[in-house]
C-alpha positions as CSV (number, residue, x, y, z in Angstrom):
1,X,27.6,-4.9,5.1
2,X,23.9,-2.8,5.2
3,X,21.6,-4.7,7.4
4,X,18.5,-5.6,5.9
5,X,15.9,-3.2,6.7
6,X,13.5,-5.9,7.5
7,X,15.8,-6.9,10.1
8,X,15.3,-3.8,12.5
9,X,15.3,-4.2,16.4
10,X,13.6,-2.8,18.5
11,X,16.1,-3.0,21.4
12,X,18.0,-0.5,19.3
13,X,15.9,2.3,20.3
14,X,18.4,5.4,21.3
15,X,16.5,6.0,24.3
16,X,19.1,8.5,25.4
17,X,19.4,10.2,21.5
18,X,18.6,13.7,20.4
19,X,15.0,14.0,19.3
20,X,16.0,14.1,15.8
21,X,18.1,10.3,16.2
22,X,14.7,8.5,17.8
23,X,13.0,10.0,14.4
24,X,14.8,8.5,12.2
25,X,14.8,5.4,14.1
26,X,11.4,5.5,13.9
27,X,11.7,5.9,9.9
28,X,13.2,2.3,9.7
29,X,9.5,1.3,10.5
30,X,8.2,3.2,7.6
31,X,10.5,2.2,4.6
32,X,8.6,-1.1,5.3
33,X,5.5,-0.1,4.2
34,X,3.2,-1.2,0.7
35,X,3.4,0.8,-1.9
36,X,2.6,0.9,-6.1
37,X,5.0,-1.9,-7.5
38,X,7.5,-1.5,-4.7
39,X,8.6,1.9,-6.1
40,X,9.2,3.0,-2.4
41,X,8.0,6.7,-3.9
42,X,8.7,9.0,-0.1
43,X,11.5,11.2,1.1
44,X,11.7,12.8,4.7
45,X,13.4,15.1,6.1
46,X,13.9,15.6,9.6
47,X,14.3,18.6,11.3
48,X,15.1,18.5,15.5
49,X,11.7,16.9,16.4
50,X,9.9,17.2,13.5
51,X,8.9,15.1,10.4
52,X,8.4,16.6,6.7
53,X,7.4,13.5,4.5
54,X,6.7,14.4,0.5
55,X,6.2,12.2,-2.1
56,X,9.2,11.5,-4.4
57,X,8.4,12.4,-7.7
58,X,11.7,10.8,-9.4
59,X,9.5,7.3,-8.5
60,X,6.1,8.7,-10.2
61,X,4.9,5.9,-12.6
62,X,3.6,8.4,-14.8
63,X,2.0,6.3,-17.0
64,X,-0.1,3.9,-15.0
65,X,-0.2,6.4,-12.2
66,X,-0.9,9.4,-14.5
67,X,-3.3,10.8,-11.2
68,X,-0.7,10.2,-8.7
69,X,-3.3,8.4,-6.9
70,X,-1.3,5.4,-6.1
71,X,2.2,7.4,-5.3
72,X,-0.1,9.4,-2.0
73,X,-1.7,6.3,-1.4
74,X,1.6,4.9,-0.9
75,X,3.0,8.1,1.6
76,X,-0.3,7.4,3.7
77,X,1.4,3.4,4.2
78,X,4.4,4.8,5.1
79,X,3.6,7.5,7.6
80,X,1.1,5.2,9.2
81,X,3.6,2.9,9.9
82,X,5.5,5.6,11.6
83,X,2.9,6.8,13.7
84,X,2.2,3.2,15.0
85,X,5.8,3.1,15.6
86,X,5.9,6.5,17.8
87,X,3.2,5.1,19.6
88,X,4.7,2.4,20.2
89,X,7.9,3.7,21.8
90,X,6.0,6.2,23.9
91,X,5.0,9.6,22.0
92,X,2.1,11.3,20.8
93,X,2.0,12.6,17.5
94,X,1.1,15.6,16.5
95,X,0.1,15.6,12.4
96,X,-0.3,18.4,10.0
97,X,-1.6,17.3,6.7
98,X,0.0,19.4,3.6
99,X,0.7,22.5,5.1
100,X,1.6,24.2,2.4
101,X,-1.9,23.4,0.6
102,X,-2.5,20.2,-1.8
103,X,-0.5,20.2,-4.7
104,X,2.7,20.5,-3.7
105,X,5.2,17.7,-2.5
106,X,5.2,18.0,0.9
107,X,2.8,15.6,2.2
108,X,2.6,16.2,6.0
109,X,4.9,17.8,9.2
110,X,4.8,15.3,12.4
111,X,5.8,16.3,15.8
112,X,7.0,13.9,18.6
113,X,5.3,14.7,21.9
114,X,6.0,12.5,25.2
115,X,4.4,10.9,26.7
116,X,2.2,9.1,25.0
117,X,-1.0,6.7,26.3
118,X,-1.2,3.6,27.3
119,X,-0.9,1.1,24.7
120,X,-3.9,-0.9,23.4
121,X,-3.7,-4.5,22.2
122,X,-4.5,-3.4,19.4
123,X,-1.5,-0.9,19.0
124,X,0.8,-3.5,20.5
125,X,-0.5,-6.4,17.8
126,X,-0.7,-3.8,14.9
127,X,3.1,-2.7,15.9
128,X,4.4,-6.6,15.9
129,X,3.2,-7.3,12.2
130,X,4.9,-4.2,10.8
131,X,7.8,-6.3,10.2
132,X,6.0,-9.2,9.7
133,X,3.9,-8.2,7.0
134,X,4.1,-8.4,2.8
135,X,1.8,-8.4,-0.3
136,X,0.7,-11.8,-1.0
137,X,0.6,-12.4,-5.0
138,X,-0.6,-15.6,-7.1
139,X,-3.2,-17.6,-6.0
140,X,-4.6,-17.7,-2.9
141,X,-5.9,-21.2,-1.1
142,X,-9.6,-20.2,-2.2
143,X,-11.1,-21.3,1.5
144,X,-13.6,-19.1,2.9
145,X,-12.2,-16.3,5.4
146,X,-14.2,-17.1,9.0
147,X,-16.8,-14.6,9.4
148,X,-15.1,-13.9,12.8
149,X,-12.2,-13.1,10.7
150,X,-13.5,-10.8,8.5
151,X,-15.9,-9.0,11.1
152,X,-12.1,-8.3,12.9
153,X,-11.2,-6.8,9.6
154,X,-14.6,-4.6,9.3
155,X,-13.5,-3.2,12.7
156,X,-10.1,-1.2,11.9
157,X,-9.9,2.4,13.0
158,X,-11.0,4.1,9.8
159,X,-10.9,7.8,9.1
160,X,-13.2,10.9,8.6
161,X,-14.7,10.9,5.5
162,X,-13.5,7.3,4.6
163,X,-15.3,4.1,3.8
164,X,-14.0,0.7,4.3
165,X,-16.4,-1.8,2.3
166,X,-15.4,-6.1,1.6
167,X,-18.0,-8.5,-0.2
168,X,-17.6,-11.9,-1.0
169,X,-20.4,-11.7,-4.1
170,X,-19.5,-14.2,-6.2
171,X,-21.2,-12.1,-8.9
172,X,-19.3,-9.2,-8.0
173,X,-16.1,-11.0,-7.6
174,X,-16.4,-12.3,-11.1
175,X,-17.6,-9.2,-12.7
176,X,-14.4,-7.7,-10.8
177,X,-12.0,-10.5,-12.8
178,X,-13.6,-9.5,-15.9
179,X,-12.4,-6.2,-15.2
180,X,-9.1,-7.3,-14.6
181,X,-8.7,-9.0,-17.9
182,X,-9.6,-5.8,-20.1
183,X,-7.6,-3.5,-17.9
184,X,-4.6,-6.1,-18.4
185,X,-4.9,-6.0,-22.1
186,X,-5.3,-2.9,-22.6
187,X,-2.4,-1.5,-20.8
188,X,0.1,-4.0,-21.9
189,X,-1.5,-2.9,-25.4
190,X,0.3,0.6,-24.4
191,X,4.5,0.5,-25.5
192,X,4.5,4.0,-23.2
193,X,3.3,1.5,-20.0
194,X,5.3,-1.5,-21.0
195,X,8.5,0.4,-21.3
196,X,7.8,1.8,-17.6
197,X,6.9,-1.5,-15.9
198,X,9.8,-2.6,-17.9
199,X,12.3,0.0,-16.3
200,X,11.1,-1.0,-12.8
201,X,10.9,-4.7,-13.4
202,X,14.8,-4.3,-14.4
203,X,15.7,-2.6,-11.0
204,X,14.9,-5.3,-9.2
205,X,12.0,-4.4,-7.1
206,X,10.5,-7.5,-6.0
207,X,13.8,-8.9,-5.0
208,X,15.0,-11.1,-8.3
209,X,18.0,-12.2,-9.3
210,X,19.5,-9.8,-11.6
211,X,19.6,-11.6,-14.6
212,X,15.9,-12.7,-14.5
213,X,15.4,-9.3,-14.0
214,X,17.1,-8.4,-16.7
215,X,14.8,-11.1,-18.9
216,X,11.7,-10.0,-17.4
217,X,12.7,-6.2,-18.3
218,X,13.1,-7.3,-21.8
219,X,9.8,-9.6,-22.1
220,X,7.9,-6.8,-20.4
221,X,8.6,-3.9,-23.3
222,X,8.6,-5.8,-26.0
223,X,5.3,-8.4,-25.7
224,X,2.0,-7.6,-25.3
225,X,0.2,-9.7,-23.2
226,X,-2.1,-12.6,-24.2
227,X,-5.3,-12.7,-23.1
228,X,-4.4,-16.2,-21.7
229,X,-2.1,-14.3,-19.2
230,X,-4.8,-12.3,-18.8
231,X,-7.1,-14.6,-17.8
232,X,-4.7,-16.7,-16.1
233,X,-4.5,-13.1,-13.6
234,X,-8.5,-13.2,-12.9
235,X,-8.1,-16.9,-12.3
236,X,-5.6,-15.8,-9.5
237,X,-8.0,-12.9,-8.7
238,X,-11.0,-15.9,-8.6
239,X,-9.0,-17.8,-5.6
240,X,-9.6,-14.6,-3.3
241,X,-12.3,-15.5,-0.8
242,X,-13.2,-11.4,-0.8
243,X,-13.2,-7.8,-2.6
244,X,-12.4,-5.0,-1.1
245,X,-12.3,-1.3,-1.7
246,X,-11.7,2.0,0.2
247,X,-13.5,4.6,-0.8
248,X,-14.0,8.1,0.2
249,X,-16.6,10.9,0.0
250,X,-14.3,12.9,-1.7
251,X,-11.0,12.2,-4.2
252,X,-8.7,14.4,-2.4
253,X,-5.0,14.3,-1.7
254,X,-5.9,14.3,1.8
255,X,-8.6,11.2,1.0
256,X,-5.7,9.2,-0.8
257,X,-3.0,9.6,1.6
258,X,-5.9,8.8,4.7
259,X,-6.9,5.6,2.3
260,X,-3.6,4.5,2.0
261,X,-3.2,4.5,6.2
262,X,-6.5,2.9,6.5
263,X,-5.1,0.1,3.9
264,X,-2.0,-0.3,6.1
265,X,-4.2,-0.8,9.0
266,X,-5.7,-3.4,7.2
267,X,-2.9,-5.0,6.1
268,X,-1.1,-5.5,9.7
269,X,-4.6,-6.9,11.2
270,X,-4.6,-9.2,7.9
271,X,-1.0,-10.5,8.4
272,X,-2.1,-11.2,11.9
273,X,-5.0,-13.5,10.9
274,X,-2.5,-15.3,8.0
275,X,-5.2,-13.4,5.8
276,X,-3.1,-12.6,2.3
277,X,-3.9,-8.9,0.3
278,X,-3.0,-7.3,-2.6
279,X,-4.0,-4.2,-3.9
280,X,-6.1,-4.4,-7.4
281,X,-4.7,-1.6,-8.8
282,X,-4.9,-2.1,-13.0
283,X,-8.7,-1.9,-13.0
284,X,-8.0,2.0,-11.7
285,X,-5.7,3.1,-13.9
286,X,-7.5,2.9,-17.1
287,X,-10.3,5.2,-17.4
288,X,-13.2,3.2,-18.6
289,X,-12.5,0.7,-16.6
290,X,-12.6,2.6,-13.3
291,X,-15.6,3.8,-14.5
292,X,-17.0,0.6,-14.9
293,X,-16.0,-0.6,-11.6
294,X,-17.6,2.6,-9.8
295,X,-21.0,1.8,-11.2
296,X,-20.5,-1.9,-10.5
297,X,-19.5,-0.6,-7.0
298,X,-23.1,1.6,-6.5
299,X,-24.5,-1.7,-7.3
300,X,-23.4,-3.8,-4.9
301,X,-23.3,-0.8,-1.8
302,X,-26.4,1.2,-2.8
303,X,-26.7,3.1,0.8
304,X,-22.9,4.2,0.0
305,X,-21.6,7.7,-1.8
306,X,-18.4,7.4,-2.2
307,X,-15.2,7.9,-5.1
308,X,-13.3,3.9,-4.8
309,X,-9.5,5.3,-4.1
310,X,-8.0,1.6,-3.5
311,X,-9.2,-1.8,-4.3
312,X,-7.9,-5.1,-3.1
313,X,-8.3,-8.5,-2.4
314,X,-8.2,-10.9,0.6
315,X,-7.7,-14.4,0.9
316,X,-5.7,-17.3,3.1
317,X,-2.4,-17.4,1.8
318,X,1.2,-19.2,2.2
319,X,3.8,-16.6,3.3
320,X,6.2,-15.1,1.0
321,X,9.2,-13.5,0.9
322,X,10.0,-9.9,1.8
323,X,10.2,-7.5,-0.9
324,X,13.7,-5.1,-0.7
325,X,13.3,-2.0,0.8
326,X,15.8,1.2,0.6
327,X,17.5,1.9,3.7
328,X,16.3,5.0,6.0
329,X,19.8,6.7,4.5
330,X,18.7,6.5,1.1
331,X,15.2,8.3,1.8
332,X,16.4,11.2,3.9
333,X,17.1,14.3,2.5
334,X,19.5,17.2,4.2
């Protein structure tokens, strides 16, 4: 029987492997990572001591992702859990971000070097919630998150050129729910969008039983949704204690797949503070709408320039389950 991926151990490091074995050790660490509804949308491939990781293109939601935004977001999760995981086993890491030029699928080359520094706290904590962590859905417990809390969050490592911004407006927060609402109706309005959520609802990816799967496929392509659902989702949006959004001077490649290591970042310190996010993605995937929320975005951070690449919400939250995640054999390629 295939161990759960969730389930990895640490003790199983091959210590005495090739350089190639400790790699894709190291990989088991980055199949756990976010990404846009749990499409899992990376390959690797691993050559002696090196790393290639692309984006999988056979997992592109073309239709609600039609910029690919969300699928190099979703890379950037993944290799930033495996850097956190080299570091953690004692290398340096040596990154090279498309090498062949933007565009293509290749999405960075990573080289093991030993040894590595000393270990922060902060690498050690980030490290232990890798396994730990999971998108919180539904609604959240609506409390407050401590300002000590949140300046913890304001504090991750960011990167060059990228912006890290939270409020906890209610003006904004509402505005932000209206948002929500329109985005919903208009893309469940789209048969071409239902029938994609629709194929990925029916594999299964947030760990159903099949046959509810199977039911939730169906209801998914062939109902629109009612803007009572739709309001019932910016009621669930309402119970979040912040906004967030990471933004970046530029909409690159490079800015999304750097936004989507930043978010991971965030994510572990979250899961460490019991501090629930999920990504807001809808109000960026129809045009007017992420219009609309840049402008409400100059608004509330008039000192900021910056292109919004991922928005999210955070809020205390009950635990939930893990979501499945393909094993490291299914995501390597020869």
């Amino acid at each position: 029987m295939q161990m759960d991926p969730w389930k990895i151990d640490e003790d199983s490091f091959p210590k005495d492997g090739t350089e190639s074995d400790k790699i894709k050790f190291l990989l088991g660490y980055a199949v756990l990572a976010p990404s846009t509804n749990n499409t899992q949308p990376w390959k690797f491939q691993v050559r002696d001591d090196e790393l290639m990781a692309s984006v999988d293109l056979k997992r592109w939601l073309k239709v609600s992702d039609a910029d690919k935004r969300e699928i190099y977001i979703s890379v950037g999760c993944a290799l930033e859990n495996f850097l956190i995981a080299a570091r953690h086993f004692g290398f340096t890491t040596h990154t090279s971000y498309f090498p062949k030029g933007e565009g293509l699928d290749l999405v960075a080359a990573l080289r093991l070097e030993q040894p590595g520094p000393p270990l922060s706290e902060e690498d050690m904590l980030l490290f232990k919630m890798i396994t730990q962590r999971h998108t919180r859905r539904g609604s959240y417990e609506g409390r407050h998150i401590s300002r000590q809390d949140i300046e913890k969050l304001s504090s991750i490592r960011t990167e060059a050129g990228i912006s890290l911004c939270l409020t906890d407006s209610p003006e904004a927060i509402s505005r932000v729910g209206d948002l929500i609402v329109r985005a919903d109706l208009l893309q469940y309005a789209n048969p071409d969008y239902r029938r994609e959520m629709g194929h990925w609802t029916g594999k299964r990816v947030f760990g159903e039983p099949w046959l509810t799967a199977q039911i939730e496929k169906i209801k998914t392509i062939y109902l629109t949704k009612t803007r009572e659902a739709a309001a019932a989702d910016k009621e669930e949006f309402l119970s979040s204690s912040h906004q967030g959004v990471i933004c970046s001077k530029e909409d690159t490649r490079l800015a999304q797949v750097k936004a989507g290591q930043v978010f991971e970042r965030l994510s572990l310190i979250a899961t460490s503070l019991e501090i629930g996010v999920q990504p807001v993605s809808q109000i960026m995937e129809v045009p007017e709408i992420k219009e609309e929320f840049k402008d409400l975005l100059t608004v509330q951070f008039t000192e900021r320039n910056f292109v919004p690449l991922h928005p999210f919400r955070l809020g205390y939250a009950k635990p939930e389950e893990h979501t499945p995640r393909r094993p490291v054999e299914e995501v390597l390629m020869p």
